[in-house]
TORKOL-4160 file (C-alpha; in steps of 0.2 Angstrom, whole numbers, padded with zeros to 4 digits, m for minus):
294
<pt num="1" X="m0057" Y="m0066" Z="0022"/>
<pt num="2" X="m0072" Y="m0071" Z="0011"/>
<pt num="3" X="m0083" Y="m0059" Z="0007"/>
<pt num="4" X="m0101" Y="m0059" Z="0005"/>
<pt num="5" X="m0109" Y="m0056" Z="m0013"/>
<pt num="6" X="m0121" Y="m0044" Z="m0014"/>
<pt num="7" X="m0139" Y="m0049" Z="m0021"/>
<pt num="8" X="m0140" Y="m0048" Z="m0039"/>
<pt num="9" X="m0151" Y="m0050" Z="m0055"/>
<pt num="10" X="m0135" Y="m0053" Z="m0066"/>
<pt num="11" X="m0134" Y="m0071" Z="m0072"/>
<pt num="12" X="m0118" Y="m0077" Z="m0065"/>
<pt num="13" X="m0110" Y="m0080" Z="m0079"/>
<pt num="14" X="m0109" Y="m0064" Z="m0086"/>
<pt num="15" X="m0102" Y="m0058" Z="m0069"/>
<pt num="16" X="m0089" Y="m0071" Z="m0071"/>
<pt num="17" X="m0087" Y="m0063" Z="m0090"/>
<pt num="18" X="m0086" Y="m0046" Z="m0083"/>
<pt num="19" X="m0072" Y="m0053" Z="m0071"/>
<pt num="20" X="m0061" Y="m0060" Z="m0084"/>
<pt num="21" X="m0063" Y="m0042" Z="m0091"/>
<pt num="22" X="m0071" Y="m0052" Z="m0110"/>
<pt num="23" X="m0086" Y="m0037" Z="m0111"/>
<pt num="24" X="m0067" Y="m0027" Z="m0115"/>
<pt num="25" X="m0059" Y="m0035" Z="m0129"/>
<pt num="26" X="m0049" Y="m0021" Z="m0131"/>
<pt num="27" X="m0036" Y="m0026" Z="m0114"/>
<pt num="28" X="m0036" Y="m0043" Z="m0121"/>
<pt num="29" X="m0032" Y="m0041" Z="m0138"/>
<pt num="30" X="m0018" Y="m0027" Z="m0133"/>
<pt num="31" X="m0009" Y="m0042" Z="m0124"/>
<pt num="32" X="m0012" Y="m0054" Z="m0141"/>
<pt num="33" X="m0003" Y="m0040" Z="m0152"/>
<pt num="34" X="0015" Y="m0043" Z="m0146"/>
<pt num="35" X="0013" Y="m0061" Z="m0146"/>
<pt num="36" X="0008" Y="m0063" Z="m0161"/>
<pt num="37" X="0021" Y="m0050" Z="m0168"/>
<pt num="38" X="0033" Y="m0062" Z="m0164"/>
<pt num="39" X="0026" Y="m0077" Z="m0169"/>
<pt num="40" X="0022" Y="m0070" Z="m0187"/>
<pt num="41" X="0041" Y="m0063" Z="m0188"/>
<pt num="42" X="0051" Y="m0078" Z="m0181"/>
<pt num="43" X="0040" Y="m0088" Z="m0195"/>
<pt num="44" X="0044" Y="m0078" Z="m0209"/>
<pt num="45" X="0025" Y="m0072" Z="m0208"/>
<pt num="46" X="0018" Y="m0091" Z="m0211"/>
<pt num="47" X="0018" Y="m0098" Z="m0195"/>
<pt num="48" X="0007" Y="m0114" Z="m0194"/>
<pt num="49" X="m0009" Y="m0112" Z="m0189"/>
<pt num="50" X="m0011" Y="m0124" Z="m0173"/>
<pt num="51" X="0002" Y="m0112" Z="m0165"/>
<pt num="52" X="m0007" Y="m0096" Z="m0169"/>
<pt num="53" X="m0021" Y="m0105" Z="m0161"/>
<pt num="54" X="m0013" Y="m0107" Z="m0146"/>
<pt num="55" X="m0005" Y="m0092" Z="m0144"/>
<pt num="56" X="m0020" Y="m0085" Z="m0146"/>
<pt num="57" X="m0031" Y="m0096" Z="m0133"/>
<pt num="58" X="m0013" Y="m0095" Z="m0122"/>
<pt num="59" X="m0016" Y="m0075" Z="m0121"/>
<pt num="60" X="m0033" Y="m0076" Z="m0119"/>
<pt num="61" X="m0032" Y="m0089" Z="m0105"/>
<pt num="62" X="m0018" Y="m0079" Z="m0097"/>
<pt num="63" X="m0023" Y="m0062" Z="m0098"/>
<pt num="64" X="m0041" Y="m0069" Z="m0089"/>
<pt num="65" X="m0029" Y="m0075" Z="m0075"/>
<pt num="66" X="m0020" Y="m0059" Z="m0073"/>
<pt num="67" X="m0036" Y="m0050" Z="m0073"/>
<pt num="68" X="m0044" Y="m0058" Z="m0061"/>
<pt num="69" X="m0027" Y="m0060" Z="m0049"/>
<pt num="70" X="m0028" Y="m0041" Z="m0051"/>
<pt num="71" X="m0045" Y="m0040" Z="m0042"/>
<pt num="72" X="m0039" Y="m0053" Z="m0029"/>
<pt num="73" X="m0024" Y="m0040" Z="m0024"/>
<pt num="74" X="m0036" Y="m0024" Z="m0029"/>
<pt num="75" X="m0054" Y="m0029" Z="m0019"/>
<pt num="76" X="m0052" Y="m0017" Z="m0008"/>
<pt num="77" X="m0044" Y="m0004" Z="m0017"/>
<pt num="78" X="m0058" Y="m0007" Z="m0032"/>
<pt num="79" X="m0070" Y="0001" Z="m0022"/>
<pt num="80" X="m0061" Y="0016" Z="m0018"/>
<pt num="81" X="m0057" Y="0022" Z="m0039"/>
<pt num="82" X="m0073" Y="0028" Z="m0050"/>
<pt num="83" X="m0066" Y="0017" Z="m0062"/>
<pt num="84" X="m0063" Y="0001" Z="m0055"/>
<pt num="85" X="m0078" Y="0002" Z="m0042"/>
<pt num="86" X="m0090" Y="m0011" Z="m0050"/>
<pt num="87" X="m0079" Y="m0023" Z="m0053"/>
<pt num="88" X="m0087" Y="m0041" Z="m0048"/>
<pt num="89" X="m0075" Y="m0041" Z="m0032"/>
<pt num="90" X="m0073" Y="m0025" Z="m0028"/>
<pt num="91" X="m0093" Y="m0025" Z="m0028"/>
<pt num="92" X="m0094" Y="m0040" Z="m0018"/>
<pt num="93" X="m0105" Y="m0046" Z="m0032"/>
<pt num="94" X="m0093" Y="m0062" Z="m0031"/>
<pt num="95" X="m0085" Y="m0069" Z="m0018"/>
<pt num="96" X="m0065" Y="m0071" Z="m0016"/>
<pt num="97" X="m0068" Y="m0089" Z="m0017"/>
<pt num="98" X="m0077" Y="m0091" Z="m0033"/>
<pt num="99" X="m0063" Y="m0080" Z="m0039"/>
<pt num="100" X="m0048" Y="m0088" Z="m0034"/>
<pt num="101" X="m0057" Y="m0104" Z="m0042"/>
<pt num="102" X="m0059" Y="m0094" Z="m0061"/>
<pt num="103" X="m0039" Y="m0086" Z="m0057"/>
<pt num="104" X="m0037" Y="m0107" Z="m0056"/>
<pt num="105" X="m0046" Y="m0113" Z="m0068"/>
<pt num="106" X="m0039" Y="m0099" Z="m0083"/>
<pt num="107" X="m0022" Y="m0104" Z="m0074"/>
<pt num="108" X="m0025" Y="m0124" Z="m0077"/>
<pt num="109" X="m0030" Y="m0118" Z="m0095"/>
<pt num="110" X="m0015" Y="m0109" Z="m0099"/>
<pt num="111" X="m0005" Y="m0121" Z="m0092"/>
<pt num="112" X="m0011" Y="m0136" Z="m0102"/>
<pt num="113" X="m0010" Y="m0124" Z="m0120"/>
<pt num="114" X="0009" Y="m0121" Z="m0113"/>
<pt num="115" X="0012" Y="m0143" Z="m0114"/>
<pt num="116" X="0010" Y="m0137" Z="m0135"/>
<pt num="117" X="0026" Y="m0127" Z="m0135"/>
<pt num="118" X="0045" Y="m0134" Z="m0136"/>
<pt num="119" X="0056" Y="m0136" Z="m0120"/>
<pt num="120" X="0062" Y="m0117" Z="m0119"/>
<pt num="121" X="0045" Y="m0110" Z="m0122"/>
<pt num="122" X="0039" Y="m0121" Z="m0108"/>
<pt num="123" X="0049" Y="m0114" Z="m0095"/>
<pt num="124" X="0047" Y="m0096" Z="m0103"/>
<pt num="125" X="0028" Y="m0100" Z="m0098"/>
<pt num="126" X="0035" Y="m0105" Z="m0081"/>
<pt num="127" X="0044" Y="m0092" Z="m0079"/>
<pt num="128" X="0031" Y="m0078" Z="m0084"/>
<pt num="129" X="0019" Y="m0085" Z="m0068"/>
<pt num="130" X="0028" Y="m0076" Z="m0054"/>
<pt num="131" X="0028" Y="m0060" Z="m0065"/>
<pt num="132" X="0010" Y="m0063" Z="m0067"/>
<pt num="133" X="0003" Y="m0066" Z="m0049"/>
<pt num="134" X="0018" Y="m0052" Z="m0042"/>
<pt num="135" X="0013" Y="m0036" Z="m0054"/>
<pt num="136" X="m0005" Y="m0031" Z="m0044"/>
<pt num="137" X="0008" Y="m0030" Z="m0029"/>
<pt num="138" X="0019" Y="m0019" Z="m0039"/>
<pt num="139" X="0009" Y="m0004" Z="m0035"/>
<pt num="140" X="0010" Y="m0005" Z="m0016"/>
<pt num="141" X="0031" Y="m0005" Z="m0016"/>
<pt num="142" X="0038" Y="m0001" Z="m0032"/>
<pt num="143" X="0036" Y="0019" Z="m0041"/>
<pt num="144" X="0032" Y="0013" Z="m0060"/>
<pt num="145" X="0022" Y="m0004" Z="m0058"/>
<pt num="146" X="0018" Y="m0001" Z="m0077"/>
<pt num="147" X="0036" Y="m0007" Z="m0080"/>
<pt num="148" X="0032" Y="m0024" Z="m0072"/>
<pt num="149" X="0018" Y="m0024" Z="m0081"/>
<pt num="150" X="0030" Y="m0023" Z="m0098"/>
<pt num="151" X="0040" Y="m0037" Z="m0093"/>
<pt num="152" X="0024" Y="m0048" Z="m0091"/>
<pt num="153" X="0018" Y="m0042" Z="m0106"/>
<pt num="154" X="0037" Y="m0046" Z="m0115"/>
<pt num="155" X="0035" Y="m0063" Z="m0110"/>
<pt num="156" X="0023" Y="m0066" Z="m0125"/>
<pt num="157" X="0035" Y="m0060" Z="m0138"/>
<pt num="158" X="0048" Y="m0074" Z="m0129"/>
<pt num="159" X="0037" Y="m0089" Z="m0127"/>
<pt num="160" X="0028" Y="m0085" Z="m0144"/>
<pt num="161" X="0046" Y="m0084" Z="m0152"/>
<pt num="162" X="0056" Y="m0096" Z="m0146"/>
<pt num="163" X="0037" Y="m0108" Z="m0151"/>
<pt num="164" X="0044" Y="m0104" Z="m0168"/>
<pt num="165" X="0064" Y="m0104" Z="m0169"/>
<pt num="166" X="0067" Y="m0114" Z="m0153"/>
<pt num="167" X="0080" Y="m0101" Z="m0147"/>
<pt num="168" X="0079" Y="m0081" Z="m0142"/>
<pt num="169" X="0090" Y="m0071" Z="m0153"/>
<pt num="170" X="0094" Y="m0050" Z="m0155"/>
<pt num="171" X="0076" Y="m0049" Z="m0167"/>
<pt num="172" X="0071" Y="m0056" Z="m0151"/>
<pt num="173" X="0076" Y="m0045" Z="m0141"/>
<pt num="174" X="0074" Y="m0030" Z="m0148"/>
<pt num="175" X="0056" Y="m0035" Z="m0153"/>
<pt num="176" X="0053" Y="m0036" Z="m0133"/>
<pt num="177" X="0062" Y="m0020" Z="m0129"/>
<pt num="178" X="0050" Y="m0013" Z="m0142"/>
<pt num="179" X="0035" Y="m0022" Z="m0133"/>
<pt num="180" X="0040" Y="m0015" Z="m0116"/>
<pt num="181" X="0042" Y="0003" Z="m0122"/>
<pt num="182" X="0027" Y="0002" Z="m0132"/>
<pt num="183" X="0018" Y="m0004" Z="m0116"/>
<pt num="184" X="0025" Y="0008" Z="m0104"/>
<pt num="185" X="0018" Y="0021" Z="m0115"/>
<pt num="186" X="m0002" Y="0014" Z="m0117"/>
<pt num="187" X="m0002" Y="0012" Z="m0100"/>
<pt num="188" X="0006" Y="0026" Z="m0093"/>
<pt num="189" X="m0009" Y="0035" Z="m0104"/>
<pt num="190" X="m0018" Y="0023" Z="m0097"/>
<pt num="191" X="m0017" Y="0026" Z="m0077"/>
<pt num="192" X="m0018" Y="0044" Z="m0078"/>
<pt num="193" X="m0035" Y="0041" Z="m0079"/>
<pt num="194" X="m0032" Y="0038" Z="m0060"/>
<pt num="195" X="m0020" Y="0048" Z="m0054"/>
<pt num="196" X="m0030" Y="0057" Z="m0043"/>
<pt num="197" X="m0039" Y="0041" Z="m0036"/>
<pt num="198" X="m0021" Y="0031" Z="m0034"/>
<pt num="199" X="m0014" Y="0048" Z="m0024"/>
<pt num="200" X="m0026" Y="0050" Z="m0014"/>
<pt num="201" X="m0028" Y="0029" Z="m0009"/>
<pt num="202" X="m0009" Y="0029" Z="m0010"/>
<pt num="203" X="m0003" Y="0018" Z="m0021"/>
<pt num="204" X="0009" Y="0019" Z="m0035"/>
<pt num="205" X="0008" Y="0023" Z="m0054"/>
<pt num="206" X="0021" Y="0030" Z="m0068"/>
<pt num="207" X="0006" Y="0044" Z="m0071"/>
<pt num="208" X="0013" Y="0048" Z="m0054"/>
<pt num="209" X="0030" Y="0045" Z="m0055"/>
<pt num="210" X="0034" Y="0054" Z="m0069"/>
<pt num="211" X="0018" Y="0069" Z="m0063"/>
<pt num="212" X="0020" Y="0085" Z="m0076"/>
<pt num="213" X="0034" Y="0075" Z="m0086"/>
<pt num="214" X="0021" Y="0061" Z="m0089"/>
<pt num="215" X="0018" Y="0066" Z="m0109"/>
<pt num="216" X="0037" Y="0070" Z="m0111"/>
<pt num="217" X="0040" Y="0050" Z="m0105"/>
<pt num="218" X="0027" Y="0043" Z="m0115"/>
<pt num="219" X="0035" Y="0053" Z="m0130"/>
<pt num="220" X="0049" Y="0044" Z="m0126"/>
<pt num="221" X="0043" Y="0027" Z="m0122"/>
<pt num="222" X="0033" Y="0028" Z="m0141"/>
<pt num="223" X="0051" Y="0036" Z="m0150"/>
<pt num="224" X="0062" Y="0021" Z="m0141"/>
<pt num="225" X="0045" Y="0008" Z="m0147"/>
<pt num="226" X="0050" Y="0017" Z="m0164"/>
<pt num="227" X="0067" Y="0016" Z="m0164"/>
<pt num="228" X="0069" Y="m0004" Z="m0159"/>
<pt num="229" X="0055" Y="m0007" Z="m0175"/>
<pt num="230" X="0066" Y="0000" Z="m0186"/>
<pt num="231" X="0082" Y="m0007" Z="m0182"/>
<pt num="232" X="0072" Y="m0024" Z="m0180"/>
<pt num="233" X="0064" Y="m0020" Z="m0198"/>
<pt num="234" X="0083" Y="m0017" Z="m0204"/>
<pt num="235" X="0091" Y="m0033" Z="m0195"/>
<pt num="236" X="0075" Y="m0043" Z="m0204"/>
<pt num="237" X="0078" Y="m0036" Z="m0220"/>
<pt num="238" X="0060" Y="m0030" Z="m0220"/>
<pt num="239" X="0049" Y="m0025" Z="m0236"/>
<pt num="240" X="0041" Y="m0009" Z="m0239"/>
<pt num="241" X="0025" Y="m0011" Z="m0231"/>
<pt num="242" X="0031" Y="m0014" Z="m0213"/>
<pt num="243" X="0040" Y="0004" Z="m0217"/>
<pt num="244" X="0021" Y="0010" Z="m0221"/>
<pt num="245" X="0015" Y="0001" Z="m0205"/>
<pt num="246" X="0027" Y="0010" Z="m0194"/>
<pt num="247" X="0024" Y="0026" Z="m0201"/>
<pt num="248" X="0007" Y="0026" Z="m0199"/>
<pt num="249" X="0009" Y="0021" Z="m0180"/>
<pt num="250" X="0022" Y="0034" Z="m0178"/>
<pt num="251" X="0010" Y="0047" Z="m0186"/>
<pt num="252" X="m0005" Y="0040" Z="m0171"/>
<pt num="253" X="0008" Y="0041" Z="m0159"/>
<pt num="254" X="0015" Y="0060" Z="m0163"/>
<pt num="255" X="m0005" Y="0063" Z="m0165"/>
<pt num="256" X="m0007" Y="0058" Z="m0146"/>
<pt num="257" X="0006" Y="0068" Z="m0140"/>
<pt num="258" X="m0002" Y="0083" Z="m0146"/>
<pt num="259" X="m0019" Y="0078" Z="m0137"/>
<pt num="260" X="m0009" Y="0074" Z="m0120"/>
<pt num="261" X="0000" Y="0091" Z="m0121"/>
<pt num="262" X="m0017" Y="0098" Z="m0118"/>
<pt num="263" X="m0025" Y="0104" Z="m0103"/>
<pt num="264" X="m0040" Y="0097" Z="m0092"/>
<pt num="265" X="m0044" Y="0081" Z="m0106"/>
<pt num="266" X="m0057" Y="0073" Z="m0098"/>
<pt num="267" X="m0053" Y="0053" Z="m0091"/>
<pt num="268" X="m0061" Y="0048" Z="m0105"/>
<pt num="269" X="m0049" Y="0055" Z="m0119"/>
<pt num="270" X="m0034" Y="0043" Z="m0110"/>
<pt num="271" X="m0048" Y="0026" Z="m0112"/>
<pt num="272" X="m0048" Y="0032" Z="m0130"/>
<pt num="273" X="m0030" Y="0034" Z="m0132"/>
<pt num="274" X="m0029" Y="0015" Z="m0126"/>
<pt num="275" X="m0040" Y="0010" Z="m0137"/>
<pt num="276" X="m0032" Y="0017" Z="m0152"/>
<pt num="277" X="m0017" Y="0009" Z="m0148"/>
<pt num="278" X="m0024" Y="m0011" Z="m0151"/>
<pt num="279" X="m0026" Y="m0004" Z="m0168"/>
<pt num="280" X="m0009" Y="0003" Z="m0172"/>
<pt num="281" X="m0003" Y="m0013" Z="m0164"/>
<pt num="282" X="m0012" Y="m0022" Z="m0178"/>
<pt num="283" X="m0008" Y="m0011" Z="m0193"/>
<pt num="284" X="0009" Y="m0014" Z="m0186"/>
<pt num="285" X="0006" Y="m0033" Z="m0186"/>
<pt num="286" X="0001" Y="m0030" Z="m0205"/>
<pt num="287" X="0016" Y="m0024" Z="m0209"/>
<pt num="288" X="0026" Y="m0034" Z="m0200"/>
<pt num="289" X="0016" Y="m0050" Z="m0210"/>
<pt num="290" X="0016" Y="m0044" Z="m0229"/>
<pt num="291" X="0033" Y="m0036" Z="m0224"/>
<pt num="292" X="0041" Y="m0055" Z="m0220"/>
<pt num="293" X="0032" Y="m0062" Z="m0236"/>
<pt num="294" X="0045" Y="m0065" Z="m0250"/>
């Protein structure tokens, strides 16, 4: 059913901003980081630079489309979460048409970005949709939605790999077991935030699932994210400053176990957390470039 939008002084282009989730670069950049992991590792750390580029607008175009399928699923939900409440759907600041046409029109982008990429990568494009349009459902039937989240999230690490090497191989894979721990735990942080507001509308999360235990998983989630970069950094023959790099993020990590093992931080404190993780990611990525360089 469409809904009507309510009257507004916003320009509706900066709605449709707010929709695609752009005024929060932070969610956006935190899908580009695996990608671009792999793409930088499969390449020896000198991929070309048309393929960075469309790796790049391919996250971005896909991440707007995952955003805004999400409120599609979530408009009624939205409403119900301090959080989530003045969302442009939610709100009824837009209607469910103009949205489905943005979730089309970021779709058709992607898609033509994906025409770029080799055979395999393609169909690992193809294949990623379903994932995509399926995960807001996720929370309605399944106990740990995050860990469809992951696997959407490990389909960057695929495409952007095979883009490279035309093949998936055990770097492959153990860089996408790294990128779906790593994002079990930032968004397991992340939806505790709204555990109260997802228990009491009834809908699923891993802050649920996993309740008091909940910094014990993301503990680890973050040691297994560990773990599979160093064995990666070990198959790869890595140089000293990827070591550095994963240090450093190992140190953040440990650093925000000790914050979630407190009592009564405020919603706030788990936003932060989130934050901080899109720049462990990319010290990460610096270590994984300078580490690749001979």
């Amino acid at each position: 059913m469409l809904t009507t939008p309510k009257d507004h002084t916003e320009p509706i282009w900066l709605v449709i901003i707010r929709l695609l989730r752009w005024h929060k670069p932070e969610g956006r950049l935190i899908l580009m980081i695996p990608a671009l992991w792999a793409v930088f590792l499969a390449a020896a750390g000198k991929p070309p630079l048309p393929l960075v580029g469309v790796i790049i607008l391919g996250t971005l175009a896909t991440s707007a489309a995952g955003c805004v399928v999400n409120d599609l699923w979530d408009r009624d939900i939205d409403p119900q979460v301090e959080r989530t409440r003045d969302r442009p759907l939610a709100s009824r600041t837009l209607t469910v048409k103009v949205g489905i046409i943005v979730a089309i029109v970021a779709m058709a982008c992607a898609a033509v970005l994906a025409f770029y990429l080799n055979v395999l990568s393609f169909w690992l494009c193809v294949a990623a949709v379903p994932v995509i349009l399926l995960y807001p459902g996720a929370k309605r039937v399944f106990p740990v939605p995050q860990l469809v989240l992951s696997i959407a999230w490990g389909f960057g690490v695929l495409i952007s790999w095979s883009a490279v090497t035309h093949n998936l191989s055990l770097p492959t894979w153990l860089l996408w077991g790294a990128t779906v721990t790593w994002t079990l735990g930032f968004d397991t942080v992340y939806a505790m935030s709204d555990k109260e507001d997802d228990r009491r509308i009834g809908v699923n999360s891993s802050a649920l699932f996993f309740g008091s235990f909940a910094p014990v998983a993301i503990g680890i989630f973050f040691a297994s994210t560990v773990f599979l970069l160093s064995w990666l950094g070990l198959v790869l023959q890595l140089r000293p400053s990827f070591w550095i790099s994963l240090s450093i993020a190992s140190v953040s990590w440990i650093w925000q176990l000790t914050r979630l093992s407190q009592k009564d931080l405020p919603n706030s404190a788990y936003a932060e957390m989130f934050r901080q993780n899109v720049w462990i990611g990319f010290i990460v990525l610096a270590g994984m470039i300078s580490g690749s360089l001979l």
